[in-house]
N, CA, C and O of each residue as an XYZ file, in Angstrom:
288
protein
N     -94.435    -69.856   -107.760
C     -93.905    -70.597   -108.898
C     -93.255    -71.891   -108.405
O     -92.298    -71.819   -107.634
N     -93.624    -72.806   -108.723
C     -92.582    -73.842   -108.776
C     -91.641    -74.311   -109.486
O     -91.570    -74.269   -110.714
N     -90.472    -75.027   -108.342
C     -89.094    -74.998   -109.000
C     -89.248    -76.107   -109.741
O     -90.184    -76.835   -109.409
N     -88.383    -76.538   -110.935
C     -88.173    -77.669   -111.650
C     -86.780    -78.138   -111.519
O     -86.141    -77.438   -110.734
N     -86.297    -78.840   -111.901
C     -85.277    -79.766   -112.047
C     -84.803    -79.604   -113.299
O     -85.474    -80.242   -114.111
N     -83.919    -79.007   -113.768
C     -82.999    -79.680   -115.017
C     -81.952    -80.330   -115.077
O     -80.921    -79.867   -114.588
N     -81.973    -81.280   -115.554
C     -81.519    -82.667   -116.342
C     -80.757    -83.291   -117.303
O     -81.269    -83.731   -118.332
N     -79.688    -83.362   -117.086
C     -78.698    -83.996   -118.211
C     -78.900    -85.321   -118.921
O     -79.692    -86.057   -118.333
N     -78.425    -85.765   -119.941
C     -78.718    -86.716   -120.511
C     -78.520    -88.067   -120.191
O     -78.947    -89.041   -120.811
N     -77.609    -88.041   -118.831
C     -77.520    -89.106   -117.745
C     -78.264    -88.845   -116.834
O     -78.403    -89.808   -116.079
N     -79.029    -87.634   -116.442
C     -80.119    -87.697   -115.353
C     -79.455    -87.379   -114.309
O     -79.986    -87.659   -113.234
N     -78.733    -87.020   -114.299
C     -77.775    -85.366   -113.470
C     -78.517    -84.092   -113.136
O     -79.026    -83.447   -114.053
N     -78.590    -83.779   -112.164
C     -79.367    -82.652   -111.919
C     -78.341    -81.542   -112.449
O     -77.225    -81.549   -111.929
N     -78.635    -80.528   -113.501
C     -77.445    -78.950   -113.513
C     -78.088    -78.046   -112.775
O     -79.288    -77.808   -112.645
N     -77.064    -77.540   -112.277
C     -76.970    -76.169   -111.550
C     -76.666    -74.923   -112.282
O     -76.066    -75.003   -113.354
N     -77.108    -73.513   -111.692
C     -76.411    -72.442   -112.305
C     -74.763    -72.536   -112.206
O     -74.204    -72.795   -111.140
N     -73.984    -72.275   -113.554
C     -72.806    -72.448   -113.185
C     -71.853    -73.289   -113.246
O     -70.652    -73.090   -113.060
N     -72.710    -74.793   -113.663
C     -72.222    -76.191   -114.029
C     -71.455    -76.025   -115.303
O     -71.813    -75.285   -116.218
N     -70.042    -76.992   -115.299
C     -69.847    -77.282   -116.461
C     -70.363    -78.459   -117.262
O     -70.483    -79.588   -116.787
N     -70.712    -78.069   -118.720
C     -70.560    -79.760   -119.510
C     -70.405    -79.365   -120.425
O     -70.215    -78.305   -121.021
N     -70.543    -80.799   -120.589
C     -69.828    -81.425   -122.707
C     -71.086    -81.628   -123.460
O     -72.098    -82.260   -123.157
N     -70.716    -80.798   -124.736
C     -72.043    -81.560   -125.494
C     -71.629    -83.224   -126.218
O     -70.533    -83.625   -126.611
N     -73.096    -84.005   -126.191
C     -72.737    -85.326   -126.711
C     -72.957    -85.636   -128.113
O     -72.895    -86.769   -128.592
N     -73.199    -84.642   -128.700
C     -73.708    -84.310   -129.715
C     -73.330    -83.468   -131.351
O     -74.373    -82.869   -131.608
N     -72.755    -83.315   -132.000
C     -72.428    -82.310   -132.849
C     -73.962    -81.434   -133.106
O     -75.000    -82.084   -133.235
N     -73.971    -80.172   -133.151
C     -75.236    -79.651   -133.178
C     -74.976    -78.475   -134.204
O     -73.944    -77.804   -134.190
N     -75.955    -78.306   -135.042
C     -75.509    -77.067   -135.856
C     -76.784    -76.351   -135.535
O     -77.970    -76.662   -135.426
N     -75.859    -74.967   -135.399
C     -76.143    -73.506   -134.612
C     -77.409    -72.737   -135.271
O     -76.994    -71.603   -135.511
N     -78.929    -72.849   -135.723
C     -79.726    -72.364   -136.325
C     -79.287    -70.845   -136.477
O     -78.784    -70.182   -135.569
N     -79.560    -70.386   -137.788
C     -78.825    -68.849   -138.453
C     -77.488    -68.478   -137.917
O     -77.058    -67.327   -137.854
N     -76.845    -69.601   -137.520
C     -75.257    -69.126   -137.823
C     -74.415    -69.547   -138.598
O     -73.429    -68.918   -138.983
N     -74.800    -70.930   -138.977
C     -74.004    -71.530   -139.819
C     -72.465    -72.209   -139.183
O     -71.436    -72.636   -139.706
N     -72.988    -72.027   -137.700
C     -72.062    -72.888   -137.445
C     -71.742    -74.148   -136.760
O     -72.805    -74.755   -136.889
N     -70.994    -74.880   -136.149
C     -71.527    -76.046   -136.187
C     -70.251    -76.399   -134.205
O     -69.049    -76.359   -133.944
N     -71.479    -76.677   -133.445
C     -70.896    -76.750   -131.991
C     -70.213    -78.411   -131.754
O     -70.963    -79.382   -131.659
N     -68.813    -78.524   -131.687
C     -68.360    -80.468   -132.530
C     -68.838    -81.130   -131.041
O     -68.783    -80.398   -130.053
N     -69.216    -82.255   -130.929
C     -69.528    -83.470   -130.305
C     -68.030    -83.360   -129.179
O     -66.944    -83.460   -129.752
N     -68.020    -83.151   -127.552
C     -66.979    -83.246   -126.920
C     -66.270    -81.559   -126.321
O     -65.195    -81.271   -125.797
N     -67.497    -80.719   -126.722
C     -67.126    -79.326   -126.544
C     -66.891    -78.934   -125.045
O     -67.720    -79.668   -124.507
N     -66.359    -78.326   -124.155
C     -66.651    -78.024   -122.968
C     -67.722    -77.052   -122.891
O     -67.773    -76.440   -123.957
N     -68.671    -76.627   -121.997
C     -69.265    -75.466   -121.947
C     -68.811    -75.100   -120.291
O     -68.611    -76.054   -119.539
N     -68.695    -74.008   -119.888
C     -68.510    -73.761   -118.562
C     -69.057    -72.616   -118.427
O     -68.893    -71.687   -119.218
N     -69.916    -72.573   -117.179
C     -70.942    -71.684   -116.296
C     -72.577    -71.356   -117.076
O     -73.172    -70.388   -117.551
N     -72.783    -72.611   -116.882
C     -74.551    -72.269   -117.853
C     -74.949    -71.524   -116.893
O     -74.437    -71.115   -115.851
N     -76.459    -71.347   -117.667
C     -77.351    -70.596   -116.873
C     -78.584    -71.565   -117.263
O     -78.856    -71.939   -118.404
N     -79.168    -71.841   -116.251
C     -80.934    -72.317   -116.152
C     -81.483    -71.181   -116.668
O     -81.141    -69.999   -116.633
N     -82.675    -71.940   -117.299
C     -83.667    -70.769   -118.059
C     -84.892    -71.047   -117.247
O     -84.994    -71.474   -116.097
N     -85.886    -70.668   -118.211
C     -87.586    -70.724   -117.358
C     -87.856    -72.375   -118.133
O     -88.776    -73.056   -117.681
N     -87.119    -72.850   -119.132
C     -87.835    -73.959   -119.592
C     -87.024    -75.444   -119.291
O     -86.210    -76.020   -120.013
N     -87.443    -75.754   -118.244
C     -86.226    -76.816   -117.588
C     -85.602    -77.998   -119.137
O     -85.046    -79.050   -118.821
N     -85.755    -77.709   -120.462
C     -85.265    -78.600   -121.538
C     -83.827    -77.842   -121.718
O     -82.876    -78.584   -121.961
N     -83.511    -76.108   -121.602
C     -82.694    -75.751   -122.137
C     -82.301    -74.900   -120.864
O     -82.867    -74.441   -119.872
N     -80.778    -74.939   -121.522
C     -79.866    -73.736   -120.927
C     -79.210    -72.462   -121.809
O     -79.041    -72.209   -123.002
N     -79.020    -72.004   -120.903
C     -78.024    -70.474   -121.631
C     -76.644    -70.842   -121.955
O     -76.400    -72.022   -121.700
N     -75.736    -70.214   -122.412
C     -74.584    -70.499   -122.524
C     -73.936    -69.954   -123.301
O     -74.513    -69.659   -124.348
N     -72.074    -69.468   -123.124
C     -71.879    -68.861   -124.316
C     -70.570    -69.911   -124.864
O     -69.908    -70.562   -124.056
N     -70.293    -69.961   -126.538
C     -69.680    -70.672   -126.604
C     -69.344    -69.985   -127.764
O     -70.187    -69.665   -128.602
N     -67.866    -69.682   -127.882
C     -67.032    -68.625   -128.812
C     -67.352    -67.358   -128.785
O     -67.094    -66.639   -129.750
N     -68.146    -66.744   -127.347
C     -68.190    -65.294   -127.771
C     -69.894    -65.327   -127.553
O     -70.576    -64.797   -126.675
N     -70.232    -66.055   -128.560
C     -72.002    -66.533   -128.910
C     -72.882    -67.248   -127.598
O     -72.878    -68.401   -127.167
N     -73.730    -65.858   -127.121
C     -74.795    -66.716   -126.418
C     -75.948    -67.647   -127.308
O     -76.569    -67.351   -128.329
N     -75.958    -68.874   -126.487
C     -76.434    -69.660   -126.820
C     -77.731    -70.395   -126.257
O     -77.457    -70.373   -125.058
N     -78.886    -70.990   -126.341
C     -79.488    -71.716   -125.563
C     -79.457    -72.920   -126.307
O     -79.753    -72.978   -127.500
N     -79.071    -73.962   -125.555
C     -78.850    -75.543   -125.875
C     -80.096    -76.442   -125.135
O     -80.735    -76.120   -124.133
N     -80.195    -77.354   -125.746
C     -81.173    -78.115   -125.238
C     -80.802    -79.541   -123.906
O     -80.536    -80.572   -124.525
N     -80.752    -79.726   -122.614
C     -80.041    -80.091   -121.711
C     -79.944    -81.841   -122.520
O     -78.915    -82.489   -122.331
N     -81.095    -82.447   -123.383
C     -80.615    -83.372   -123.287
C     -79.434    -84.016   -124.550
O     -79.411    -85.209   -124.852
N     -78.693    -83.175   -125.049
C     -77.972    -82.696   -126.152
C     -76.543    -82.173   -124.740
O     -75.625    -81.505   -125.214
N     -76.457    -82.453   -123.360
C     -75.466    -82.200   -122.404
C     -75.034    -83.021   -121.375
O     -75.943    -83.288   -120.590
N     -73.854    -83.561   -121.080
C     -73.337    -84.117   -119.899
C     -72.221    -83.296   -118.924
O     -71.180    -82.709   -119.219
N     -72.926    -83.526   -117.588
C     -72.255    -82.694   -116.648
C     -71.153    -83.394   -116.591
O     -71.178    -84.610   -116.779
N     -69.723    -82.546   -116.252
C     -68.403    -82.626   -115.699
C     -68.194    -83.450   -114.789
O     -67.072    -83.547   -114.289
């Protein structure tokens, strides 16, 4: 398999484990809720699709889309 690179919206490489901010206000498909522009996230996880990460944010795992993120 080959490895990929994921990519922040400044072109930051993330790591497992990275923190960031979303740049974005994003609302949460079937939750109804809404993640505000300036959020911290701390300790993603890389997935198989180098666009998105894992993440939990209030409890709620999440997968976010990296370029919707800026690293710490």
């Amino acid at each position: 398999m080959d490895e990929f690179i994921v990519k922040d919206s400044n072109g930051n490489q993330l790591h497992d484990g990275d923190s960031v901010t979303v740049i974005k206000s994003l609302k949460v498909k079937g939750g109804g809720t809404i993640i505000k522009q300036g959020t911290t996230v701390k300790k993603i996880r890389l997935t198989d699709d180098p666009d998105e990460v894992d993440c939990k944010i209030d409890g709620m795992s999440i997968v976010l889309r990296s370029e919707f993120l800026r690293k710490k």
